[in-house]
C-alpha positions in Angstrom: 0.0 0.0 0.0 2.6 2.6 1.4 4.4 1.9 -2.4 1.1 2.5 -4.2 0.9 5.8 -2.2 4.3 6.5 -2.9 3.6 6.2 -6.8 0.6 8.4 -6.6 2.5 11.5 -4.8 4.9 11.5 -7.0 2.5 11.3 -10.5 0.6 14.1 -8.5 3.8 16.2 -8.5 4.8 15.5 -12.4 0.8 16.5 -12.9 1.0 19.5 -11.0 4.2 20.4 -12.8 2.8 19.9 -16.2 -0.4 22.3 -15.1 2.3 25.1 -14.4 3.7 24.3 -17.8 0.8 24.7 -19.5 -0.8 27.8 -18.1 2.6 29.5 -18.3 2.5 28.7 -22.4 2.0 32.0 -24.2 0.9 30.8 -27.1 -3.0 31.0 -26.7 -3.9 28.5 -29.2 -1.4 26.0 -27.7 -2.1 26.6 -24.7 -5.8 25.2 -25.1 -4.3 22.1 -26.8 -1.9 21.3 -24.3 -5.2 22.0 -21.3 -7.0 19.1 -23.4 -4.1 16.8 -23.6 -3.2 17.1 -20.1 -7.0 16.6 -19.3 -6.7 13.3 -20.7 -3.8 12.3 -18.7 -5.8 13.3 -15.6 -8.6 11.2 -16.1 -6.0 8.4 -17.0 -4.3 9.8 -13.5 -8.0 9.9 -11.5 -8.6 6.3 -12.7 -5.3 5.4 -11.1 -5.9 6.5 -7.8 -9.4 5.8 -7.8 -8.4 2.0 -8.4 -5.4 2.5 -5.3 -8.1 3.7 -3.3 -6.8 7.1 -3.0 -10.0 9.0 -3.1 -9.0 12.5 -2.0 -6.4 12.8 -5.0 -9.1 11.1 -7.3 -11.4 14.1 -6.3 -8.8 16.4 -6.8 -7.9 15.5 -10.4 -11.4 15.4 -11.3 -11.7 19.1 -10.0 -8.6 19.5 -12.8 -10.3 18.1 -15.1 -12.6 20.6 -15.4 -10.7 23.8 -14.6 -8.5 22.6 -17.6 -11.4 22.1 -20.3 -12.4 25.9 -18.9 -9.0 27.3 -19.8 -8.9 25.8 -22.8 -12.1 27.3 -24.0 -11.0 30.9 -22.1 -7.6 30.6 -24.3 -9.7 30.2 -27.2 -11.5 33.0 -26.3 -8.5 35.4 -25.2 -7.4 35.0 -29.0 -9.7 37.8 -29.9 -10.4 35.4 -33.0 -13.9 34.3 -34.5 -14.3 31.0 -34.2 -16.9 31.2 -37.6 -14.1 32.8 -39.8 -11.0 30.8 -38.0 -12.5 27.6 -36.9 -9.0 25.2 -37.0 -8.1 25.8 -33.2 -11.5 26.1 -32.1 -12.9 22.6 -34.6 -9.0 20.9 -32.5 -10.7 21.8 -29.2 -14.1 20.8 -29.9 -12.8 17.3 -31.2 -10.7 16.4 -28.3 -13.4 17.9 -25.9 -15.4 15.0 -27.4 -12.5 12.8 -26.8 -12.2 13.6 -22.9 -15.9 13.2 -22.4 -15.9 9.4 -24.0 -13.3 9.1 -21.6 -15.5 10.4 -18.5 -18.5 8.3 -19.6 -15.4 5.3 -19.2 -14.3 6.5 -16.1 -18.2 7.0 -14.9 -18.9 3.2 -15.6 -15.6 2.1 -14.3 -16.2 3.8 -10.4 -18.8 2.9 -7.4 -22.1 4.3 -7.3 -21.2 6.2 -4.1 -19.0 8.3 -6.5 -20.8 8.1 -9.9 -22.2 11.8 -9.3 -19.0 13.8 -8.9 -17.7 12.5 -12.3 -21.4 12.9 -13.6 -20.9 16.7 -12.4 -17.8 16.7 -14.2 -19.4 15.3 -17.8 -22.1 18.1 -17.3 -19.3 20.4 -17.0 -17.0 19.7 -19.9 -20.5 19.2 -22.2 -21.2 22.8 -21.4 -17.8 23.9 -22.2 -18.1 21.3 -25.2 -21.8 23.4 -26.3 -20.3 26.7 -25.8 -17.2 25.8 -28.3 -19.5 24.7 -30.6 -22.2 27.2 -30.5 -19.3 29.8 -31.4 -18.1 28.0 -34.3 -21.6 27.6 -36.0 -23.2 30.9 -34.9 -22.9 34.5 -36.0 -22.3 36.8 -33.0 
């Protein structure tokens, strides 16, 4: 158990690193891929601990989860681009947004009952994000 614990703390630390890494990127468009990707590592990360029984970092990635799906549609945003007239970065972000939530419907199945509901939360939140990256790229505003 204590090695399990051991292995967690220190993916924690490489996953906290890479967070730095990617809100410190400047470019904006990059910087909302690299939130995705690292999303998807997370919910590898949360299944992880979930299975070592390490609940309180399982709750804490899934928390991640969804503050990076947030910054990767804010980044979009903070481009000052339409996403109607310059869809590729937003169309990138709406693909693997659709990606990470296949992943969370996985991850939903795969934990107990007792703790279906926080990753439930978390698919309602990414969809949202999902619906509001798509809205801009088929709407005129």
């Amino acid at each position: 158990m204590f090695r399990a614990s051991a292995v967690l703390l220190i993916g924690a630390v490489a996953l906290q690193a890479d967070l730095a890494a990617v809100k410190a990127e400047a470019n904006l468009e990059r910087r909302s891929q690299l939130a995705l990707e690292h999303a998807e590592e997370e919910i590898a990360a949360a299944k992880k601990a979930y299975d070592a029984g390490a609940l309180e970092e399982f709750k804490r990635l899934v928390g991640e989860i969804g503050e990076l799906a947030e910054l990767s549609y804010d980044s979009l945003e903070d481009t000052g681009k339409r996403a109607r007239r310059q869809p590729k970065w937003f169309k990138r972000a709406e693909q693997k947004l659709l990606g990470v939530m296949r992943k969370l419907d996985s991850l939903e199945k795969d934990v107990s009952i007792d703790d279906r509901e926080l990753v439930k939360n978390l698919r309602k939140r990414v969809g949202d994000v999902h619906d509001r990256l798509l809205n801009d790229i088929m709407t005129k505003k």
